[in-house]
BALUMSE-923311 format. One line per field, with one value per residue (C-alpha): x, y, z; residue in three letters. Coordinates in steps of 0.001 Angstrom, whole numbers, plus 500000, padded with zeros to 6 digits. Example, Ala and Ser with C-alpha at 12.3 -4.5 7.8 and 13.67 -1.06 7.14 Angstrom:
2
px	512300_513670
py	495500_498940
pz	507800_507140
residu	ALA_SER
This chain:
447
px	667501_664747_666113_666073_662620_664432_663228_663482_662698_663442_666853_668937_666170_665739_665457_662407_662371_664924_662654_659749_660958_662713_658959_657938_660211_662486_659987_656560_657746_661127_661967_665539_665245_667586_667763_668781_671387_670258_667147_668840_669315_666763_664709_666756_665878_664110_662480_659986_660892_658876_659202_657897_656774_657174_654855_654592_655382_653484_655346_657935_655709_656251_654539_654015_653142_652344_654115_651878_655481_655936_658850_660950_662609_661921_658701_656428_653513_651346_650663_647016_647106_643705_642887_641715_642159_639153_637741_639904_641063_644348_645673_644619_646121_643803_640121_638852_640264_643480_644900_647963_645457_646770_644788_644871_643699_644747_642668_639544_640464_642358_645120_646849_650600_650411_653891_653325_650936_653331_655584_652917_651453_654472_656360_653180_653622_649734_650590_653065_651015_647752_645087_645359_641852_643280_645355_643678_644479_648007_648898_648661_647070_643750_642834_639912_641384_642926_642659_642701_639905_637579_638359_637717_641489_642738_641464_644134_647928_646581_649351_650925_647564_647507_651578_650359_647958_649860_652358_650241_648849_652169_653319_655549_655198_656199_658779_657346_656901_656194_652925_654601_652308_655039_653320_654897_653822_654275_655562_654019_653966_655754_654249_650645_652459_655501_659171_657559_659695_657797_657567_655607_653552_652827_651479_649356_648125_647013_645221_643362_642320_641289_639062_637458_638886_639457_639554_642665_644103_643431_645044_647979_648207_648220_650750_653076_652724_651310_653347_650294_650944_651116_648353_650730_653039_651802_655267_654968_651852_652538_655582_653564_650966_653489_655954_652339_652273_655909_656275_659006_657587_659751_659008_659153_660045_659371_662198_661698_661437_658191_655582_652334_651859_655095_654584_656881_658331_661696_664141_666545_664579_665967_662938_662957_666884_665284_662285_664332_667018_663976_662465_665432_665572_662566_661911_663617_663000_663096_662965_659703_660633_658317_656157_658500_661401_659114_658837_661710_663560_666870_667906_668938_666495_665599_669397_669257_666197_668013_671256_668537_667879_671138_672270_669165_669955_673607_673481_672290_669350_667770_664095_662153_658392_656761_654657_651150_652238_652846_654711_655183_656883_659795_660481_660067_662344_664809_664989_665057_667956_670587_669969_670957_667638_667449_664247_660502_657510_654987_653391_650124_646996_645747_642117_641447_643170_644992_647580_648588_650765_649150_652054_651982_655812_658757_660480_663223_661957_662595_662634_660316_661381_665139_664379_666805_666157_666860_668682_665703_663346_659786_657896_654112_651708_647920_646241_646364_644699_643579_642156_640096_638794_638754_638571_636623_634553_634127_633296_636256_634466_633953_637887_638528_636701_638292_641523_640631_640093_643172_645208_642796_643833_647844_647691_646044_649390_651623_652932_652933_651000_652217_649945_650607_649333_649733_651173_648407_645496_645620_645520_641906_641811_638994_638357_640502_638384_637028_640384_642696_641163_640729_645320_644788_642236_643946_646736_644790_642384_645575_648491
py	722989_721420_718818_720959_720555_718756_720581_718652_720240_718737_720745_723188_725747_728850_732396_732063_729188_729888_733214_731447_728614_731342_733377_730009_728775_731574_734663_732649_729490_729979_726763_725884_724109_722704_722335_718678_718781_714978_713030_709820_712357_714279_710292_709008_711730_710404_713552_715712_716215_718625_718015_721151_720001_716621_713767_712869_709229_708419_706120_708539_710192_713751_716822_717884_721204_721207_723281_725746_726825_730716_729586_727644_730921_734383_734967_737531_736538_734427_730754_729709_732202_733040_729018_728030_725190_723458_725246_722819_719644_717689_719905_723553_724691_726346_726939_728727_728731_730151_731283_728953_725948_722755_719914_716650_713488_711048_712533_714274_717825_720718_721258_724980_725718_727556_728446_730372_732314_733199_734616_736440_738164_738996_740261_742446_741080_741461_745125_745010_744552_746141_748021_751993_751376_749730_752905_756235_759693_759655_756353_754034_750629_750887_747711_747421_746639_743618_740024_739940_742405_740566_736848_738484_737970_741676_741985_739229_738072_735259_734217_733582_732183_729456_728635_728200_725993_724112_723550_722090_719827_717990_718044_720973_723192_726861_728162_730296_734162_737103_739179_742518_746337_749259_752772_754522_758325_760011_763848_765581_769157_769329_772535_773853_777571_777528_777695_778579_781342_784947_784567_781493_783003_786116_784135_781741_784937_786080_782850_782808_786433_785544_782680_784208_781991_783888_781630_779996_784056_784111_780467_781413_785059_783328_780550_782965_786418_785210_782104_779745_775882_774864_772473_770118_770238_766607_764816_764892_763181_760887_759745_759436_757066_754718_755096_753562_750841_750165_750851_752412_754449_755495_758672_759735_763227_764879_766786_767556_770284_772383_771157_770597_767282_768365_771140_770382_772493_773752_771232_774064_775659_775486_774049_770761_770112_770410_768321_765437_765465_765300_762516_760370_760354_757905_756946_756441_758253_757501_759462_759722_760361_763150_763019_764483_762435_759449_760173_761287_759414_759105_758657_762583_764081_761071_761151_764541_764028_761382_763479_766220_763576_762482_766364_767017_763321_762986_759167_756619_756625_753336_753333_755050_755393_756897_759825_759329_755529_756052_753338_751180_748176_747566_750926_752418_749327_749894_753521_753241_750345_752299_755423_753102_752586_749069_749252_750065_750590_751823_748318_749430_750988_754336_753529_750402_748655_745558_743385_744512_741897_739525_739908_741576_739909_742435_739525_740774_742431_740462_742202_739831_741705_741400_737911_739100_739555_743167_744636_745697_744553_745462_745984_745977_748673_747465_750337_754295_757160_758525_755574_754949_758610_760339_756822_754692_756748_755126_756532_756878_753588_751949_752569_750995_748088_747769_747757_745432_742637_743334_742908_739348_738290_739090_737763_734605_733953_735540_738459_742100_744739_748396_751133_754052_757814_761088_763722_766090_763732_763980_767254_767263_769972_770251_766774_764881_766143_763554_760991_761499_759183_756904_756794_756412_753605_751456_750289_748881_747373_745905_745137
pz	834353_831878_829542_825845_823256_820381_817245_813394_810017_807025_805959_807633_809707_808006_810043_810048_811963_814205_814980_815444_818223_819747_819967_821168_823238_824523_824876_825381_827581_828982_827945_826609_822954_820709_816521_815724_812870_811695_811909_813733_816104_816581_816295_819276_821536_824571_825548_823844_820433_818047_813873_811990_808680_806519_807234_810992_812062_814671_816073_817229_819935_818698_818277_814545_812816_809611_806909_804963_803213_804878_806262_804511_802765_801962_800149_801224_799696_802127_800713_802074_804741_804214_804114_807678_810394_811797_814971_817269_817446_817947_814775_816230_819479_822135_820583_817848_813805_812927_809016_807184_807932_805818_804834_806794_804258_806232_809387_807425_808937_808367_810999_811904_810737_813335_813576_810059_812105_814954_812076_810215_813679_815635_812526_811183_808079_808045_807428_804927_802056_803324_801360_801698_803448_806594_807572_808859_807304_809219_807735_810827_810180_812300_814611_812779_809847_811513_811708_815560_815811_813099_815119_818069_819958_819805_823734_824818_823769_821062_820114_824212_824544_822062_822322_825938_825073_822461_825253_827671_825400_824812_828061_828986_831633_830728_832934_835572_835146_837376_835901_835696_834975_833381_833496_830646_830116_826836_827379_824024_825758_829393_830126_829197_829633_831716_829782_826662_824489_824696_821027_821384_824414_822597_819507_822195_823652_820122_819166_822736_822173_818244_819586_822616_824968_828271_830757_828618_828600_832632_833107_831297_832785_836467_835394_833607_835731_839128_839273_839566_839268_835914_834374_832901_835262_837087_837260_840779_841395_838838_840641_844226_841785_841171_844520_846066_843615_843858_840316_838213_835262_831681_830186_826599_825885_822338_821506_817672_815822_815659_813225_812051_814371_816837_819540_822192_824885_823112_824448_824867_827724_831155_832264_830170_831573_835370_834214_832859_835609_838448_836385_836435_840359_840629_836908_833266_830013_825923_823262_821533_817851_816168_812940_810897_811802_810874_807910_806713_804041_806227_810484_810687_812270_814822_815579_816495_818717_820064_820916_822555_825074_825195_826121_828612_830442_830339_829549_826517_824836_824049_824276_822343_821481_818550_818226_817777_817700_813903_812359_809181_808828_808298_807739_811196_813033_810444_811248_815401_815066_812598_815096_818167_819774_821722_822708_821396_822833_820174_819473_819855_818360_818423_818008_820120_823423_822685_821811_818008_817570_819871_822312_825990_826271_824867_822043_819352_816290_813242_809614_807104_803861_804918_806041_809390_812512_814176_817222_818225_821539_820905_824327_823627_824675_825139_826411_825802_827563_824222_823116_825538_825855_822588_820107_822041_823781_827311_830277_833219_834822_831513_831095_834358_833944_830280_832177_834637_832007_829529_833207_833224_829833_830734_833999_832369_830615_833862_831116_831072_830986_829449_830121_828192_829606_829235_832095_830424_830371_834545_834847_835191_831447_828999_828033_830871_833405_835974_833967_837401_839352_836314_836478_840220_840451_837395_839435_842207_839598_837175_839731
residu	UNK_UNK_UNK_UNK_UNK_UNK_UNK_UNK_UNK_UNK_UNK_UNK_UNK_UNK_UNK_UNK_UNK_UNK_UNK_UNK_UNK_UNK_UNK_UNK_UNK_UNK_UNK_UNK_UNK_UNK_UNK_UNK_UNK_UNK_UNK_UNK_UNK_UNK_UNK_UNK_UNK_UNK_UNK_UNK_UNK_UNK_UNK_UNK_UNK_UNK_UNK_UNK_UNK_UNK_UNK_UNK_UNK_UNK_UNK_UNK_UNK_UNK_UNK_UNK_UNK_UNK_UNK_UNK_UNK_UNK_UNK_UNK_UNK_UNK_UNK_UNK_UNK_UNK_UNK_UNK_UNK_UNK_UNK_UNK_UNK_UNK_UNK_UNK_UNK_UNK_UNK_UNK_UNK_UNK_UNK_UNK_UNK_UNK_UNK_UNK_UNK_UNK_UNK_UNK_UNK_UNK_UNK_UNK_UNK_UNK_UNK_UNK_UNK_UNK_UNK_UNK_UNK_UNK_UNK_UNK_UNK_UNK_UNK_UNK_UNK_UNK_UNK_UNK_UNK_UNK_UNK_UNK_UNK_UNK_UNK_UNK_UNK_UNK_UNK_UNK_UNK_UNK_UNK_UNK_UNK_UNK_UNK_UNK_UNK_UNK_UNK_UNK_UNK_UNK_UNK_UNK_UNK_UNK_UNK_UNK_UNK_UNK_UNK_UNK_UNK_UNK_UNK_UNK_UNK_UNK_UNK_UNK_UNK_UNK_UNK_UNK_UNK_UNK_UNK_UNK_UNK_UNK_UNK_UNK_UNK_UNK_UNK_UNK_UNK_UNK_UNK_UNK_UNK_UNK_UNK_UNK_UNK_UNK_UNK_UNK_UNK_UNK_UNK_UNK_UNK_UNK_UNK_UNK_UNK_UNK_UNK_UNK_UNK_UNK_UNK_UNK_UNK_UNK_UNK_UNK_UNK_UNK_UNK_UNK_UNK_UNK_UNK_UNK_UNK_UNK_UNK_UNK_UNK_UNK_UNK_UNK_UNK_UNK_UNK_UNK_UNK_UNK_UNK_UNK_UNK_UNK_UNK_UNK_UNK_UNK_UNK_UNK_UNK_UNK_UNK_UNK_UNK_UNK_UNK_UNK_UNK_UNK_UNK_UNK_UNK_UNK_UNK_UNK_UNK_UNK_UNK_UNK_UNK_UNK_UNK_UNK_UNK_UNK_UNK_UNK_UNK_UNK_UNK_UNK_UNK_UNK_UNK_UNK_UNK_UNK_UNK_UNK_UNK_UNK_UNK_UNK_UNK_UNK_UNK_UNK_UNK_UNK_UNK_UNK_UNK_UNK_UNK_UNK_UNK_UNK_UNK_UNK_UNK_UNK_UNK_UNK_UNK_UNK_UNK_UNK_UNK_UNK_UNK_UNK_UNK_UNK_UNK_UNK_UNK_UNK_UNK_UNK_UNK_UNK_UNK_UNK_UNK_UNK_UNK_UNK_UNK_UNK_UNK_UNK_UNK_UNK_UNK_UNK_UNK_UNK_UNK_UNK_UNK_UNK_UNK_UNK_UNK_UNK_UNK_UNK_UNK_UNK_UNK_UNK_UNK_UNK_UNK_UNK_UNK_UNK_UNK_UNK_UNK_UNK_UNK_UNK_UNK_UNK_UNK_UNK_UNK_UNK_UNK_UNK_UNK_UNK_UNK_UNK_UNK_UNK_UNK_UNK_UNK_UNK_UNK_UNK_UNK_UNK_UNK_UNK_UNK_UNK_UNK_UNK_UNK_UNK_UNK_UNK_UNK_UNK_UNK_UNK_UNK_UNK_UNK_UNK_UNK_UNK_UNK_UNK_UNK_UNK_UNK_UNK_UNK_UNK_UNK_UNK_UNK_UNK_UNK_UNK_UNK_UNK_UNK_UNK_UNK_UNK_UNK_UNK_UNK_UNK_UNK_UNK_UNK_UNK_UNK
């Protein structure tokens, strides 16, 4: 086993520290590290040693990061993030400027606290404070409202990129990882018509009829009378998608309570029991909490979505992902860990592919506000269906080729790649037509 990365800060490390070398150290480079608890130590250390902050003797030999002052407590106002590092240079890992940049007299440049930066990104605190005009009209911070998307690094993991780099440049080797794709579908409706109450079906019938649409009326007379293959019934084929790839896919089932944003399949239906316990055979499910248990101002109604699944699987729930990816921070981890969820995997936007918090690694969710972190593992998603068809725009090939170079920029930094789908958006419907063989063709493009 590697000899540990001797860390130093002036004073006992705060969280925030001890978050940040774990980002860097644990989740980005595998590498064991180690916190000195006095400077004779930490100055007698014959292998790499790292000081974050203070003023860097050079005749140690170690790596130094400047302190812009984020970290040494609780504050969650931002000193000089908006103040930035040269372009490169011995100061600024990888290429290109980065925020928390702190002058350098003695050198005639500005070098990165880069470490700052970690914090900031992988925490969102970018979003904590952010004008009403960087969220759309359900509240979800947009990507273009972001920092990544303005520099230009919201198409790859920036901040495994430049920890990466940073590494290299001092001499460590990351620890080596196994470039990993997860195909995680999101079950909003599990049926188009099948184990629908006759309440519901007669009130679908009414609409169709209101509207003119008859081919819907003859769909759902075939499904329902005839016993015709349901639309949205592509579990299946899903499955044999990934059984080719050698790939294990999680589902999320919405199981709330009918709404304005929430129209599942009632999770009382016998239907949705068979659906879940066929699932589990080849692949693993989550919960995937509904609008209105979002928002609500306690854990009630996510805990009883939760105990749905719970009832429908016969074991733990633990991963969850949000509907619509709608969530605020901290607000939304807070929620998931007092109902018992382990495990997220909304970090992701709705209206552009990417790496929101410039992560493609799952890492532990830590709470800025409560200056804590939470029992909480966040698994990044950098790519939906919906996205890349209704907010995007691209074409089935332009998707593909989009794909192909996200799986570029995580295989760059041997991490992982979550793809997130829909079993509706293959079933070759209204807008997803020709989008079957984009599902197909992505995992020989990405693996």
């Amino acid at each position: 086993m590697a000899e540990p990365v001797n860390l130093w800060t002036a004073g006992a490390p705060t969280p925030r520290h001890a978050y940040v070398a774990y980002i860097v150290f644990d989740v980005v480079l595998g590498l064991p590290f180690r916190w000195c608890t006095s400077v004779s130590e930490w100055e007698q250390h014959q292998g790499v040693k790292v000081q974050y902050g203070g003023t860097p003797n050079a005749d140690l030999g170690a790596a130094w990061i400047p302190s812009s002052g984020l970290l040494e407590g609780n504050a969650m106002e931002c000193p000089a993030w908006n103040t930035w590092s040269d372009e490169e240079g011995p100061g600024v890992p990888g290429k290109g400027r980065l925020p928390f940049g702190v002058a350098n007299v003695a050198d005639a440049r500005v070098d990165a606290d880069w470490w700052s930066w970690v914090f900031w990104a992988v925490t969102r605190m970018e979003e904590y404070n952010a004008p009403a005009s960087a969220f759309d009209g359900m509240g979800r911070f947009q990507a273009t409202a972001s920092m990544a998307h303005a520099e230009g690094w919201l198409l790859r993991p920036e901040v495994e990129v430049r920890i990466r780099a940073w590494a290299r440049a001092i001499g460590l080797t990351p620890e080596h990882s196994t470039y990993k794709v997860h195909p995680t579908i999101d079950v909003d409706s599990a049926y188009a018509y099948r184990h629908r109450s006759v309440w519901r079906t007669a009130c679908a019938v009414g609409k169709d009829i209101v509207h003119g649409r008859i081919g819907r009326l003859a769909e759902r007379w075939r499904v329902s009378v005839r016993g015709q293959h349901d639309p949205y019934d592509t579990y299946e084929w899903l499955e044999s998608v990934h059984a080719a790839h050698g790939l294990k896919a999680r589902y999320f089932f919405l199981l709330a309570d009918r709404g304005p944003h929430d129209t599942p399949v009632h999770w009382r239906q016998l239907g949705m029991h068979a659906l879940v316990q066929r699932l589990l055979q080849s692949a693993s499910v989550g919960i995937h909490p509904g609008v209105a248990s979002h928002d609500s101002a306690d854990t009630v109604r996510l805990e009883r979505e939760v105990n749905r699944l719970k009832e429908l699987s016969k074991a733990p729930v633990q991963h969850a992902r949000q509907h619509f990816l709608l969530q605020r921070f901290p607000s939304t981890w807070r929620r998931l860990e007092a109902a018992g969820i382990q495990h997220d995997h909304s970090m992701g936007y709705a209206d552009h592919i990417g790496f929101r918090a410039g992560m493609s690694r799952p890492y532990k969710a830590f709470d800025a506000a409560a200056n804590r972190p939470l029992d909480l593992t966040i698994h990044p998603t950098a790519a939906m269906d919906a996205t890349l068809n209704r907010y995007m725009g691209l074409s089935p090939e332009q998707a593909l080729d989009a794909l192909e170079r996200l799986a570029g920029e995580v295989k760059a930094v041997d991490g992982e790649l979550t793809l997130l789908w829909h079993n509706e958006t293959v079933s070759e419907c209204n807008e997803w037509k020709g989008w079957r063989s984009v599902y197909e063709q992505a995992f020989e493009r990405v693996c």
